[in-house]
N, C-alpha and C positions, 0 to 999 in steps of 0.2 A: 504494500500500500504506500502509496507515496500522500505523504504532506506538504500544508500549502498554509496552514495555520501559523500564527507567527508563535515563534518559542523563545522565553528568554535564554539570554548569555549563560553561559558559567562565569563561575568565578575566575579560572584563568583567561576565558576568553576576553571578560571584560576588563579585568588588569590590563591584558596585551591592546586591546585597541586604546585604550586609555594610554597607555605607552606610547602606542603610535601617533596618537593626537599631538603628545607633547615633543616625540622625537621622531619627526618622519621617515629620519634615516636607518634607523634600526631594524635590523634584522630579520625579515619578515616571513622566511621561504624556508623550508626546509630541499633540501636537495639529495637526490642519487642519481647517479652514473653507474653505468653497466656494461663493461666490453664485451661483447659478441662475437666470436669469435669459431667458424665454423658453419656445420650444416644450419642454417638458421631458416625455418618456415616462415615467413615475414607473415602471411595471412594469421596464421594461430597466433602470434604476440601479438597482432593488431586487436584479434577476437578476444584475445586474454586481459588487453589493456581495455578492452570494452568492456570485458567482466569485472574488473573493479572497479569501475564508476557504477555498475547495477548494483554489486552484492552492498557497498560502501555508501550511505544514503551522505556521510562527511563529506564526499566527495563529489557531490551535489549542491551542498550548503549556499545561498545565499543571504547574505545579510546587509542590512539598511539603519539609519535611523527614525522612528517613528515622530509622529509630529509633536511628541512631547519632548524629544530630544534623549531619547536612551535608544538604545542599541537593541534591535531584534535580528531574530533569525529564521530561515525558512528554507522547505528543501524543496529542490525542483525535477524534474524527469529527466531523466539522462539524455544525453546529446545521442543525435543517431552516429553509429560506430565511424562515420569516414572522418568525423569533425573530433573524435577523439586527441588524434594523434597526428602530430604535423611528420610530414616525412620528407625526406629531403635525401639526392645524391651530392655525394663532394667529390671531387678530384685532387688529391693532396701530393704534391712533387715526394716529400718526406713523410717519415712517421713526426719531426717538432714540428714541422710547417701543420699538420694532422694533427695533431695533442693541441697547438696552441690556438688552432681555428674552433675546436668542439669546447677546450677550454672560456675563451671569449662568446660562444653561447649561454654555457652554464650561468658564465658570472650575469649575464647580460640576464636570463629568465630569472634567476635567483633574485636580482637588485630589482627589475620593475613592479614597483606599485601593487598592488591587488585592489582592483574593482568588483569588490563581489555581489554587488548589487549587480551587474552586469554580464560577469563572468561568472568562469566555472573556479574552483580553487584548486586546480591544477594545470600543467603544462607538461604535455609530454612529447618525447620531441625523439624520432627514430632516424638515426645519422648514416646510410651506405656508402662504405668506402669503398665495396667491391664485393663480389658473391658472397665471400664470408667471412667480411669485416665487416661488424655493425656497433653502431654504439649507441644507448639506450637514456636519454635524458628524461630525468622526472622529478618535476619541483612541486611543491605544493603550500599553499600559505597556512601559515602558522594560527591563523584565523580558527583554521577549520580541523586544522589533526595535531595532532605529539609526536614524539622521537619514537612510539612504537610501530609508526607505518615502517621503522627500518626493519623489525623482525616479522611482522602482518603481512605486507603488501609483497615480498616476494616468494612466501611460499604460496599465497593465493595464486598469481602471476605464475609461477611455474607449474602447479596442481591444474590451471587452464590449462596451459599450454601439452600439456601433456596428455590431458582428456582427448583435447584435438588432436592433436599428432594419433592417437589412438585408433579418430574417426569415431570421439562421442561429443558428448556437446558438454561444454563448461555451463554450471546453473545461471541464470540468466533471471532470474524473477528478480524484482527492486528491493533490495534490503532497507529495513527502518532503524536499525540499531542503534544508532545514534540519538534519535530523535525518540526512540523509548528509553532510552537509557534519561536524558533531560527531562523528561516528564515523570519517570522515577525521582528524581533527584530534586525536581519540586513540590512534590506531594513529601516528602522527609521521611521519617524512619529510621536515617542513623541517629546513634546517639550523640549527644552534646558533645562537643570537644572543649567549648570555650575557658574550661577549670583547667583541663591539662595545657593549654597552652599561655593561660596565664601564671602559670608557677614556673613553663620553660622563657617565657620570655623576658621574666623577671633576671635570667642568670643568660639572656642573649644578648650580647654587641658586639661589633664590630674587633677584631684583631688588631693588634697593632705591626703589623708586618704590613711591610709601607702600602698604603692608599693613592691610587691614582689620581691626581688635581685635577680640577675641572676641566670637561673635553675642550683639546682644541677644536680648530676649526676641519673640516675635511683633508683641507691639503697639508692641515702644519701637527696632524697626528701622525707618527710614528709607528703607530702598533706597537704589539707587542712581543715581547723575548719569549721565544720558545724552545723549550727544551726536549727533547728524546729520550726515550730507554724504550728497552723489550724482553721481555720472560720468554725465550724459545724454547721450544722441543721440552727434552728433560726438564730444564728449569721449570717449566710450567707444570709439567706432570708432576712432577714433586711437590710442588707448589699447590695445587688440586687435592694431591694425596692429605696433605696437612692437614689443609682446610676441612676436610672430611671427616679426618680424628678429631676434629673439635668443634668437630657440628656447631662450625658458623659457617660462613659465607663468604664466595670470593670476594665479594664488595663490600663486608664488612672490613674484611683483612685489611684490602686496600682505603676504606674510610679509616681504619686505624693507624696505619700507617701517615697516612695524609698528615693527621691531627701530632702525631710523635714531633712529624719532619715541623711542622708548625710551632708546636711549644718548644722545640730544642732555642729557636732564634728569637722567641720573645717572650714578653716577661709578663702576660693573659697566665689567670687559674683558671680560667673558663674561656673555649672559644665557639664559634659556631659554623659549622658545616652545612652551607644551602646546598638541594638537591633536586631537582625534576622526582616527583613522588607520581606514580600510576596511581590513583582512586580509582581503577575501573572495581566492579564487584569480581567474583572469582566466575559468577556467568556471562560476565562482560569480557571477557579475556580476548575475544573475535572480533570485538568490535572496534572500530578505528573512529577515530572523533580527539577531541580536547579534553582530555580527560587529565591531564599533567598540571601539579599545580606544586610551587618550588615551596619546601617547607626547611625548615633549620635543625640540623643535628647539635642538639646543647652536650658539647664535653667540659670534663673538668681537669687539670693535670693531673695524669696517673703517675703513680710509684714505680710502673716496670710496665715492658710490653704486653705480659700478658692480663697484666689490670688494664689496661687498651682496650686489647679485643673484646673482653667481658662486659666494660662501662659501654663501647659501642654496640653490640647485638643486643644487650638489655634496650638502650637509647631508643637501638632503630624499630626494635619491634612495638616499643612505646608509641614513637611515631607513627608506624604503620596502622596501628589500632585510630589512630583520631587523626587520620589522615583527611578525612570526610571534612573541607576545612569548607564554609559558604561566605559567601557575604554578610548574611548577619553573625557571623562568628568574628569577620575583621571588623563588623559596628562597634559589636561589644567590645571588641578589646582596643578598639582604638583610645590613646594614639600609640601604643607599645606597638601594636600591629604592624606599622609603616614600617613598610621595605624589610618585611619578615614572610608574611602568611602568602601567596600566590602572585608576590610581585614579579617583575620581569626580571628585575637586578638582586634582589637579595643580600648579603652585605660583602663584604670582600673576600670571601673564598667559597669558591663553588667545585661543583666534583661529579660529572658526566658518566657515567657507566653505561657501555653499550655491548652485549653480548652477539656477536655474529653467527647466523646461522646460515647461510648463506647455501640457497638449493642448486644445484645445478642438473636440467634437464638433459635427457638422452637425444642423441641425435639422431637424422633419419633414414641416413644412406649408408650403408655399408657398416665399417665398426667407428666412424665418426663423432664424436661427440662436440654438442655446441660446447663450449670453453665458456665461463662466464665468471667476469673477475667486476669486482663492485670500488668504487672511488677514484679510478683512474684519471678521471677527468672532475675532479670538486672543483667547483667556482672559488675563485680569488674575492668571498667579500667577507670573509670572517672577520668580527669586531667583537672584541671585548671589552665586558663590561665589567668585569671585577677585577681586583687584582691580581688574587691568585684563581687562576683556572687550571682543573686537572681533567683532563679527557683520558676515560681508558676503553680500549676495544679489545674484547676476549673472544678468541677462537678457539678451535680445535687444538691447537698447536703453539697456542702464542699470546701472549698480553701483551698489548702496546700503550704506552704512557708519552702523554703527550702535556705537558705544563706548560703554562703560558703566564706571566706576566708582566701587566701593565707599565709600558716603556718608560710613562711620568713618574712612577711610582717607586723612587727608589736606585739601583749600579745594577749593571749585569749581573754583580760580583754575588748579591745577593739572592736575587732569582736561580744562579747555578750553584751557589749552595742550599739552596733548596731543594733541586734539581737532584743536585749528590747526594743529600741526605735520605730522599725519596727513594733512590733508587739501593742505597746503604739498606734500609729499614726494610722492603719489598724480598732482593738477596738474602737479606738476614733468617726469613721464614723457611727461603730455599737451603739456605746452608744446615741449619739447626737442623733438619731434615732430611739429609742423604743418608 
């Protein structure tokens, strides 16, 4: 059943346009890249990409302001399949001439605007270099979905594709998910948070590990220092194994870690760890929408590492219970609230975890397989907003740590001893370990 009734925002959604009002430039798109590489059925991926705009009612979403001046939303009937997907051949002398043309797309869909009174909140863009090189652009505004269309949208995508190649049909009926999921979440039934977040925000502010000064202008920011590590092969298997005898979590490890490398270089008994938190329900787990809202991990200095990991997996499961955070939960606790409960920025240290599962479909000729490798081509518009940013991606085989801090904020000298510390404290689980 598709709807056409206007439904309020969430609460992140309405943080983020609110955002947007005051900083246009901000970051609005989520983005993936997908190299193709091989037998590729261009029909089936077109059909496939047509099937998540039907199963996915988010990605339908249009939204306006009403004549009272707030913000609704509405979902519309999917576009017919040929308007889905723009397609294009390119002819590239080189493979850099070929990376940095598909690259200057990305950044180019990622940076434009979203009119989604108008539009649809995606852009999917199928690049042919030659029979079997294709590259797979798909951006979507931050309006309408979270960071889990990265684990969602490509097993659906490949579960089509493979129907078809089969010679059966991928489901095709209009999903509402989304839009029941919102009218759940207006009618209430969770319970109150607003007591447990008034006794954590009593012991949350800001770190004092340097803060970035007010933005410059476009052309006279800097960006930021970024730093590398990676847990390969062994190290990570080991590193797994651990985690498993102490029935916590890879991402708590690494939130306890983060918070170590933090208090060794400043002189905070309590800091706080912002985080993208999933509220879907555990029957929501399929559905794709806005469901992410950044909430604060309150730590206090521990005595040893493994008082760390313990105060963390207690913390985060506390948070996860009264993660259900609304708008009238930020009334009541305002003004403590501000730039804590579902803001966009949160305070100066934030910490991304993204587990990859990454499906890859069988090919159709002979013993062929399409190849299909994910971020090859990410857009050049990444801006941060906090000081310290920690981005990690866990694979089969590998954890990648990517730290970022704010260029005004502070010496290299100190971001890469954070860096070192970081990557000190992560080793340290692997070595204790072999």
């Amino acid at each position: 059943m598709i709807t056409h009734e206007l439904i309020p925002l969430t609460l992140s959604q309405q943080r983020f346009v609110d955002a947007l009002e005051s900083r246009p430039k901000l970051r609005a798109s989520f983005s993936m890249s997908i190299s193709l590489t091989g037998p590729l059925e261009v029909a089936a991926l077109l059909t496939g990409l047509h099937h998540l705009v039907l199963r996915h009612d988010a990605l339908r979403l249009a939204m306006r302001r009403t004549s009272e001046g707030s913000w609704s939303q509405w979902f519309r009937d999917a576009p017919p399949l040929s308007e889905v997907t723009t397609c294009q051949a390119v002819h590239a002398p080189s493979d850099d001439k070929f990376s940095r043309y598909v690259v200057k797309l990305a950044t180019r869909d990622a940076a434009t605007p979203w009119r989604l009174e108008e539009e649809y909140p995606f852009r999917f863009r199928l690049i042919r270099r030659s029979e079997e090189d294709h590259v797979l652009l798909l951006t979507f505004a931050k309006q309408a979905v979270d960071g889990a269309l990265y684990l969602l949208l490509p097993e659906d995508l490949w579960s089509a594709y493979r129907a078809l190649l089969a010679g059966g049909t991928a489901p095709g009926e209009p999903g509402n998910g989304f839009a029941e999921a919102l009218r759940r979440r207006e009618s209430g039934g969770s319970p109150d948070p607003t007591e447990f977040w008034r006794s954590r925000l009593a012991r949350a502010r800001p770190c004092r590990f340097p803060v970035p000064a007010a933005p410059a202008d476009a052309d006279g920011d800097p960006g930021p220092r970024t730093y590398r590590f990676s847990l390969v092969g062994e190290e990570a298997q080991v590193l797994r194994g651990a985690v498993r005898r102490a029935r916590c979590s890879e991402l708590q490890v690494v939130q306890a870690a983060l918070a170590e490398a933090v208090f060794e270089r400043v002189p905070d008994d309590t800091l706080a760890i912002t985080l993208p938190v999933d509220t879907r329900r555990s029957y929501e787990r399929g559905v794709l929408g806005q469901f992410g809202v950044n909430l604060p991990l309150v730590l206090s200095r521990p005595a040893g590492g493994a008082e760390m990991i313990a105060q963390v997996r207690h913390e985060w499961l506390q948070v996860l219970r009264n993660r259900h955070v609304t708008s009238r939960t930020v009334r009541r606790l305002a003004p403590s609230s501000t730039g804590w409960l579902g803001a966009d920025e949160g305070n100066n240290l934030r910490l991304n975890y993204l587990p990859h599962t990454p499906v890859t479909p069988a090919g159709t000729r002979g013993d062929g397989a399409l190849r299909v490798v994910y971020g090859r081509y990410s857009p050049r518009v990444l801006r941060e907003s906090a000081a310290v940013h920690l981005r990690v991606g866990s694979s089969a085989d590998r954890l990648d740590f990517t730290l970022s801090c704010a260029a005004r904020g502070g010496s290299d000298e100190a971001g890469e001893a954070l860096a070192g510390s970081l990557e000190r404290l992560m080793r340290r689980h692997v070595e204790g370990c072999r």
